[in-house]
N, C-alpha and C positions, 0 to 999 in steps of 0.2 A: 684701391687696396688699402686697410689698414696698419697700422700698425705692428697687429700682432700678425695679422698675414704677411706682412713685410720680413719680421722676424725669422719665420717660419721660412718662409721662402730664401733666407738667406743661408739657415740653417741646412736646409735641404741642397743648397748648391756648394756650400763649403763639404757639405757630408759628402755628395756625389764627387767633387773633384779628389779627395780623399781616395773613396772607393772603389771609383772606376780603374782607373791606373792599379792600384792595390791587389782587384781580383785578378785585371788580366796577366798579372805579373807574378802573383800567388806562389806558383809554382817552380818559379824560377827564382824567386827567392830564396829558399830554401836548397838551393845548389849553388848559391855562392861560397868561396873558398873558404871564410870567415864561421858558416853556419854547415859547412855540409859535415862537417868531423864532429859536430854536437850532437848528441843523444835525441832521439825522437824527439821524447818529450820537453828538450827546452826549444826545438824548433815549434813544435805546436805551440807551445806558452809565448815565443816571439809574434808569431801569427794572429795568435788569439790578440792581445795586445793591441797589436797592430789596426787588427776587423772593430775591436772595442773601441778606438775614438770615433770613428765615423759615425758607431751604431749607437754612443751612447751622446753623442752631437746631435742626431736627429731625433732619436727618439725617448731621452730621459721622460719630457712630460706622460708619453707614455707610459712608462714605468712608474712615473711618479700616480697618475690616476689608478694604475691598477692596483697597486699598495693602498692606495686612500678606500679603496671600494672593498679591499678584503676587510680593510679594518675597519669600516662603518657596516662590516656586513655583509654588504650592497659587492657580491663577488662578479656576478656573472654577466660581462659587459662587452663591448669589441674590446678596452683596452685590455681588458684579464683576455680574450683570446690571444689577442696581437704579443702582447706578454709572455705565456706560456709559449706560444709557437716559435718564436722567435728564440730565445733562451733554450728551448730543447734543442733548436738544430743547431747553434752556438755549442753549447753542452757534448753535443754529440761528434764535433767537428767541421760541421757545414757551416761556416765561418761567411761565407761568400752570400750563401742563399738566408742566411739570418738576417744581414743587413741589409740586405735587398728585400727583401718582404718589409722591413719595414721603413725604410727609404720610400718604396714606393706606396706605401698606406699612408706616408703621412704626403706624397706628392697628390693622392685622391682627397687625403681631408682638406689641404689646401686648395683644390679644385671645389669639394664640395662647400669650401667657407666663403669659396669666393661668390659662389653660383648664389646660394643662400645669400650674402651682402647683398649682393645683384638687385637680387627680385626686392629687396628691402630698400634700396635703394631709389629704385624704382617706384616703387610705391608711396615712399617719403616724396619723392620730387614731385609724383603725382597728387597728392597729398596737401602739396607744401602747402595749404591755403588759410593756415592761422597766420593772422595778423600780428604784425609786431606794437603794433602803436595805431590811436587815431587822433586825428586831427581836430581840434575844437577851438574855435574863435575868443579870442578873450581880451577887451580892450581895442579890438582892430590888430591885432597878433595873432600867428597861429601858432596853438602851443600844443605840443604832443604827448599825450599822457596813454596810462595803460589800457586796453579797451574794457579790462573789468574794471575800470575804474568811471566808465560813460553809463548815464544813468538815463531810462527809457522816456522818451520825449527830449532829447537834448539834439541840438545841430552840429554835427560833424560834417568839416570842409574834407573830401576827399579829392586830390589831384590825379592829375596824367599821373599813370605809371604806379600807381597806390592801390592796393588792395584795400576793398569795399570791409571795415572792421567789423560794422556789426546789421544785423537783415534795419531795413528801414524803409521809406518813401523819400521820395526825391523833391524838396521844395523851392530848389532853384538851382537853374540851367540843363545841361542836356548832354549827351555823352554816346559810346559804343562801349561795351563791356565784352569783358572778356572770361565767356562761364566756361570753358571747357574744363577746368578743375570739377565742378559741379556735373555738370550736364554730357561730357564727353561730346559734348559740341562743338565746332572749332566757327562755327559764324558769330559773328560779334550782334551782340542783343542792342538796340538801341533803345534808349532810357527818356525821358525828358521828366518835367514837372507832373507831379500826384504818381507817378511810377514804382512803382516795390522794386526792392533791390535786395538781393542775397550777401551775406558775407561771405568771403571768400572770391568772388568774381572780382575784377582786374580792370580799374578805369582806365580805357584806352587813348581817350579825347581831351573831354572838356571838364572844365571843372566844376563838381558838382555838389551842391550841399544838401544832406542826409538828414530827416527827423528822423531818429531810432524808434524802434518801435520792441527790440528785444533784449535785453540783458546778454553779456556776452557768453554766460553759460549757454544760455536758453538760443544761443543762433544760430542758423545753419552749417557754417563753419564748425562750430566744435560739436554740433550734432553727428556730422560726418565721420569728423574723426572719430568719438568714442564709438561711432556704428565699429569704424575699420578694426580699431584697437581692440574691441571687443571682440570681434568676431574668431580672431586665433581659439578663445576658452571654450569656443563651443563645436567640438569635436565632430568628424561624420564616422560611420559606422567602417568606412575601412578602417579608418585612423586608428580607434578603438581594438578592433581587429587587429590591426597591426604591433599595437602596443601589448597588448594578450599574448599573440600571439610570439613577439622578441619574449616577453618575461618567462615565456613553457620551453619555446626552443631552445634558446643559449645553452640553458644547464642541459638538455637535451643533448644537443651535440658536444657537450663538453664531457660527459658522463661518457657516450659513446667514443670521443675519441678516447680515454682512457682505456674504457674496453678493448679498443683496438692497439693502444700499445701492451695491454697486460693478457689479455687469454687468449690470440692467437702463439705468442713464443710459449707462453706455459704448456700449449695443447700440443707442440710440435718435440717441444721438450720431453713431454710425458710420454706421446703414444709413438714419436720419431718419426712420423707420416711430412716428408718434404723434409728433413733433417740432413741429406745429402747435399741440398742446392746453399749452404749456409758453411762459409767456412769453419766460425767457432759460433758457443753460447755467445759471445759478445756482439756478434754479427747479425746473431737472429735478435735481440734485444734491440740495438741499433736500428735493425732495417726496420722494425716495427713502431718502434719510439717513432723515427721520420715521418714516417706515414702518416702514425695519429696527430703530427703536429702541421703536418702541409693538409691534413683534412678539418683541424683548425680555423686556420689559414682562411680554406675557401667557404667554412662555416660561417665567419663573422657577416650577419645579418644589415649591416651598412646601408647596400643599395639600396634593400626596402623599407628599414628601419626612417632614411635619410629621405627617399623620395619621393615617400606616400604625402606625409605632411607637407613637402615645399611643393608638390604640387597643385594640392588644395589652395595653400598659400600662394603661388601663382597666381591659382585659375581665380581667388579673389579681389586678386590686383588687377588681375586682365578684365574683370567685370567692372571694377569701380572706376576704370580708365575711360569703358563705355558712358558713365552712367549709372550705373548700375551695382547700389549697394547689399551685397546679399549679407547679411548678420551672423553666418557663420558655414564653415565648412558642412555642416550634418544638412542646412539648408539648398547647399550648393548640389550634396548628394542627390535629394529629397526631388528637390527641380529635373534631376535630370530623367524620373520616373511620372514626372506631370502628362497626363493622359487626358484630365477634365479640366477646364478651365470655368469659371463663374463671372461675370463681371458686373460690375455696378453700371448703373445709365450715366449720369449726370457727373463729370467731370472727368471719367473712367472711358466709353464712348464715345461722347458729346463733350462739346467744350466748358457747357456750363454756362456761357454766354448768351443768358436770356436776355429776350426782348418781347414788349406787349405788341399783340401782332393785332389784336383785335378785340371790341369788347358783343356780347350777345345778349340776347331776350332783358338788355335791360329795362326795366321800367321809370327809371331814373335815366338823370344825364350821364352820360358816359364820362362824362370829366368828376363829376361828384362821385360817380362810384369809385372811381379812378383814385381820387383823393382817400374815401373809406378806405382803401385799401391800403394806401402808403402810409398812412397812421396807422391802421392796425398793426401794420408789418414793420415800424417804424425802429423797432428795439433788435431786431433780429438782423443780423450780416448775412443769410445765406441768401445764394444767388438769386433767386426767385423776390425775396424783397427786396433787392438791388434794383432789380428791373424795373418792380412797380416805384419805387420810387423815385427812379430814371425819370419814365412815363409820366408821372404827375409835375416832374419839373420845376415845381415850387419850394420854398423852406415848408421844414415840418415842425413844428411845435411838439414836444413828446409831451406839452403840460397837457397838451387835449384830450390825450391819452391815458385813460386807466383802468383798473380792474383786466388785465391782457394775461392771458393764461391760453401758453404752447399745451396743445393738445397731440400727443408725440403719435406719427405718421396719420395724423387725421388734419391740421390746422391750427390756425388763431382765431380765439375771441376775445375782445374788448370794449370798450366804450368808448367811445368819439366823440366828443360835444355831448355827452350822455344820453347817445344814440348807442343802444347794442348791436357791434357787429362780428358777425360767422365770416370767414373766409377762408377756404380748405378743400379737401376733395368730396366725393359722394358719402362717404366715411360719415365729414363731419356733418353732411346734411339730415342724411339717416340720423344722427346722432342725438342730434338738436330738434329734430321732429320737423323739415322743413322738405317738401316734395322739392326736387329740381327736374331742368329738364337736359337732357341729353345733346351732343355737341360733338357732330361729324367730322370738325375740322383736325387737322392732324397739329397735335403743340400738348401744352400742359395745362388742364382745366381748373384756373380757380372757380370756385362757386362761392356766390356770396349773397348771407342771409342778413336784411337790416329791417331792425324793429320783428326779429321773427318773422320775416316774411321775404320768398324770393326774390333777389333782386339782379338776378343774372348771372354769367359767367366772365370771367379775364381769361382768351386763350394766348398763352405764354408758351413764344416754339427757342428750341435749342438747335444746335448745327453740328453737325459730324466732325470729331478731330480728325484732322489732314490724312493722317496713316490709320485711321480705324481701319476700313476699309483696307489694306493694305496688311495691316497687322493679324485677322482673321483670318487671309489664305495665308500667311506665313506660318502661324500656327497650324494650320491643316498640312502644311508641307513639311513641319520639325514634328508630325506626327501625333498631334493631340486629333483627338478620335470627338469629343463634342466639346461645343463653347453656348454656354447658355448664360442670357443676361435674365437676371433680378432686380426687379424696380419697383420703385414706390409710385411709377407716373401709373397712367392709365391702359388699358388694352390698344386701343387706338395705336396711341403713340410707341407701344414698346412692342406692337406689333411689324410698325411702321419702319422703327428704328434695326431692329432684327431683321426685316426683308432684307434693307439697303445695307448693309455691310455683310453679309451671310450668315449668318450665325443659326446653330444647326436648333435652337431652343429659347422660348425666353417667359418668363413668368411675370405678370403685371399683380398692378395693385398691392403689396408688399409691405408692411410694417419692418420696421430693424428684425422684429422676434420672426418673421415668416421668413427671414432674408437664413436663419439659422437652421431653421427648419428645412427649406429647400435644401442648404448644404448637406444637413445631413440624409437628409434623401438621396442627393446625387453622392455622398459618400459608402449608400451603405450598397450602391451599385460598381463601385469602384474595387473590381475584385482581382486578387493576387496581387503585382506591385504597381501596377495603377493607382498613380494618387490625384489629389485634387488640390486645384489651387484657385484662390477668389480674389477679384484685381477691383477695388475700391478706393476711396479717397475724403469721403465723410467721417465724422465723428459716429456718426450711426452706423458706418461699418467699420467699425472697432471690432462687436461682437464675432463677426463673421468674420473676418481677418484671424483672429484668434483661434475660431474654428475650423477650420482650412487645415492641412496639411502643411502647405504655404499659403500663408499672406503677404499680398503683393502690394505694395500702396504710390499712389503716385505721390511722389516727395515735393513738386513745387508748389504746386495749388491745394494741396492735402492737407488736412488735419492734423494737430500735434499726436493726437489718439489712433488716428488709423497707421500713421509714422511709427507710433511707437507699437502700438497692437502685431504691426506687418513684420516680416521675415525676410522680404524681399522690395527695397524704394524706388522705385524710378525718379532720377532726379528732376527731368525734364518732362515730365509726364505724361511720355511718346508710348502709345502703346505697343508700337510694333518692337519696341525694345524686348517687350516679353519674351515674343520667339529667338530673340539676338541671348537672352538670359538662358533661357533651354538648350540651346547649342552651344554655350558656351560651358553648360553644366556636364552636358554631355562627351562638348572631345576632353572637358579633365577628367571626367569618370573611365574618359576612353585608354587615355594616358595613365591612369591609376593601376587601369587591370591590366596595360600593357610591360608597365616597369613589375607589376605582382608577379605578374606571369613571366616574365622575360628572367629574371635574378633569380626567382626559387629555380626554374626548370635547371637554367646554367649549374648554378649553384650542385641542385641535387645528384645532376648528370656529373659534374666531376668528384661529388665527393664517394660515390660508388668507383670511380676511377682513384682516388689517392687511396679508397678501402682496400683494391686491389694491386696495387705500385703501378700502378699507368700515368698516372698523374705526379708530378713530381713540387718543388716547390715553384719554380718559375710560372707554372700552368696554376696552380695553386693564387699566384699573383696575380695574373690577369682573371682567374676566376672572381676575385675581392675586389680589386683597384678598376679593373679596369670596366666591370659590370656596373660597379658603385657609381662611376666617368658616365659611363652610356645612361644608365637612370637618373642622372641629376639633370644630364645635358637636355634628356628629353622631358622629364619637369617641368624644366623651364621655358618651354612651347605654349605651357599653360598661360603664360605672363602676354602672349602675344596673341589679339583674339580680335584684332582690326578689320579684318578681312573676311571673317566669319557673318 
């Protein structure tokens, strides 16, 4: 609890020890020897007096907001209800039930300030993974400086117990880490030499020393954050709704309860229809004033105004706890109507973890072609030239290499010892005029042309991530109705890869612009609020990311482009997280319609009851406070999504 919670909270128990005693006594007051031979009215005025410290102990700042908001304007708010209602039934005599209405509205704003800290707090501690300082060697000393002050290629010592400063590899010794800030993982990753490491994960072990490899703006760490930080500004359509829908209401029911203290006495007045049941004019003016201010009362829009956003905000704490960064509430909405899902093959399905399985129809030595190949590819980081360059095992010279021009979803050609060579899919053979031949094995087919002329194929297989399999019936059980993959490999293989995890669709041979194209074919089948969502991790699915509904990106192995393209990161780049993102979109959307629904119904139902005098101020109270209680309290269910 803070500070000004603290305040409040003291305020509120000096006001209640005040007024408890006070009202039960009220009226025996007022028969003491001293006071009962006084005139009415200076017994009322000791009274009034009396009810005035309590009320204006707890609730000045009240009064003070509602003054500030007539005067900038800005009239029609809880505190201008709380204000009027309160004041009128003071005004009127109800001395008891004034400060008690607002005794207990500021004992629910203290409730809701706490609830609201809570989940804030929560999420900062989940969170916490900015680094204070890193470590860097200097002279045989370790001296600690700021981490935007470490510059990319420099060695940082990180220790036991030291959060990892900034993303890098590992160039000396070996460790257990600790991602769950990241990855909502609680197993410890173990690290050694040539290893990537994330900022923000937690060395458990051994002492390890860091080459950086990112600037601290540009590192996982403060990517995260400004994902979290961001994502409050980007609204979802209840929210929106909600905010609309306080700015119409308020003055809505403030208009009507005026109505309700002025033209039912004037009509009773006039035609005398009920004029017997009312002692004097004073009495029918009174009984009706009351009413329109306990209808007030239970008007003030609170619970829903309060609970729609801290549940969103919640239910994005309770995702990012998982893993699981979604960029804004309107996305969290959006997820929870995902019916089609799209996926990429190659680090989305499959791990990405190629290896040369085999070479075919060479006419050359398999080790030379082998070679052509780790030169051509020798400039490019994507997995596929990893591999081949695994496979050849040797140093590469890039001097051998020139004239190399990426041919985008077809291949590379270049020159080798000023040997022309093709190596890419059917694409680039068609392309370059060279016939290939065909290749039953199930993997990924380089084909490659030297000196313009066929010189064989590199089949190159990948391997299923752990939970794919796993992750497709879960989706089919949270209700998405088809999962179709989009590849750049071949029929073969994305035939192959589709059987074995299920997947109800899948389309081969694929450039980035066909990967768009598909999408919006499977969008334009996507009818009424079925939406679509596409789960990639390339820089080549940027486009399609973007084109999606939601964009899904895996956040570890992922591209800075499909990261920033996506709407939705998985940190740990588990797919079966998806379905764990859809259900968790879903029970806060569940919670959303259930606080929308739950507050107006209460609400409506008793304010037909104070229009009528059934409803008095005490019902009046528990209709505000204690609805506003029940909608925060279940809010914050959204924060809790473990189990799910």
């Amino acid at each position: 609890m803070n500070k000004k919670q603290k305040k409040l909270l003291i305020r509120i128990i000096i006001a209640a020890v005040l007024f408890v005693p006070l009202y039960l006594i009220s009226e025996d007051i007022v028969k003491l020897p001293f006071l009962e031979a006084m005139p009415e009215l200076t017994k009322n005025v000791i009274l009034f007096v009396f009810f005035l410290i309590p009320y204006l102990l707890v609730g000045y700042d009240i009064l003070r907001k509602a003054f500030l908001g007539i005067r900038n304007k800005q009239v029609f708010d809880e505190n201008f209800l709380m204000t009027v209602a309160t004041v009128g039934a003071i005004v009127l005599g109800e001395y008891g039930e004034g400060v008690a209405v607002m005794l207990l509205y500021q004992v629910g704003e203290l409730f809701q300030s706490y609830a609201v800290g809570k989940s804030r707090r929560n999420i900062t501690e989940l969170m916490d993974i900015r680094p204070d300082y890193a470590n860097i060697e200097v002279d045989g000393e370790i001296e600690q400086v700021d981490p935007d002050e470490v510059e990319v290629g420099s060695i940082i010592v990180v220790q036991p117990g030291e959060k990892i400063p900034l993303d890098g590899v590992v160039v000396e010794g070996s460790s257990a880490l600790n991602t769950s800030a990241l990855t909502g993982e609680s197993k410890p990753v173990e690290v050694g030499p040539e290893s990537d490491v994330l900022s923000g994960s937690i060395n458990m072990t051994g002492v390890l020393k860091v080459r950086t490899t990112t600037e601290f703006e540009e590192s996982t760490a403060s990517k995260i954050l400004d994902l979290v930080e961001n994502a409050a500004s980007r609204k979802s359509k209840s929210e929106n709704f909600i905010s609309k829908f306080a700015k119409l209401y308020t003055p809505i029911v403030c208009y009507a309860a005026l109505a309700l203290a002025i033209l039912p006495p004037l009509f009773i007045m006039l035609t005398g229809v009920g004029r017997e049941v009312y002692e004097s004019v004073g009495a029918i003016w009174s009984t009706w004033v009351l009413r329109a201010c306990t209808f007030l009362v239970i008007s003030c829009p609170c619970a829903v105004v309060i609970s729609i956003p801290l549940s969103f905000f919640a239910g994005l704490g309770g995702a990012s706890n998982q893993g699981i960064l979604i960029k804004g509430s309107n996305y969290l909405e959006t997820l929870s109507e995902v019916r089609v899902i799209a996926f990429d093959k190659t680090g989305t399905i499959t791990k990405g973890n190629f290896a040369v399985t085999s070479v075919h129809k060479s006419p050359i030595e398999d080790a030379k072609l082998l070679e052509y190949a780790a030169l051509a590819e020798c400039h490019s980081s994507h997995p596929i030239s990893r591999s081949l360059k695994e496979a050849y095992g040797k140093h590469i010279d890039p001097a051998r290499v020139t004239d190399v021009q990426e041919i985008s979803g077809h291949g590379i050609t270049a020159k080798v010892d000023g040997v022309d060579v093709a190596i890419g899919n059917e694409k680039l053979m068609a392309r370059i005029g060279v016939s290939f031949e065909e290749c039953h094995h199930v993997g990924t087919l380089l084909h490659m042309a030297v000196d313009g002329k066929y010189s064989g194929h590199i089949v190159i297989s990948d391997e299923l991530k752990e939970h794919s399999k796993e992750a497709i019936a879960a989706l089919k059980k949270a209700g998405v109705e088809k999962t179709v993959m989009l590849t750049g490999d071949n029929e073969t293989v994305a035939k192959a890869v589709a059987a074995e995890v299920g997947l109800t669709d899948y389309r081969a041979g694929l450039l980035p612009a066909d990967k768009v194209s598909c999408v919006e074919e499977l969008l334009s089948e996507c009818t009424g609020s079925k939406r679509l969502a596409f789960v990639g991790d390339g820089i080549n699915d940027a486009p399609v990311l973007s084109r999606a509904d939601i964009g899904i990106a895996m956040g570890a192995l992922g591209s800075d482009a499909a990261i920033e393209a996506a709407d939705v990161v998985l940190m740990d780049d588990d797919p079966i997280k998806i379905a764990k993102a859809i259900r968790i979109s879903r029970k806060c959307l569940g919670i959303v319609k259930q606080n929308i629904v739950f507050a107006l119904a209460v609400k409506f139902i008793c304010l037909l009851l104070a229009a009528v005098g059934i409803a008095n101020m005490w019902i009046a109270i528990i209709a505000d406070v204690g609805v506003m209680i029940l909608a925060v309290a279940n809010a914050i269910r959204c924060l809790f999504v473990k189990k799910l």
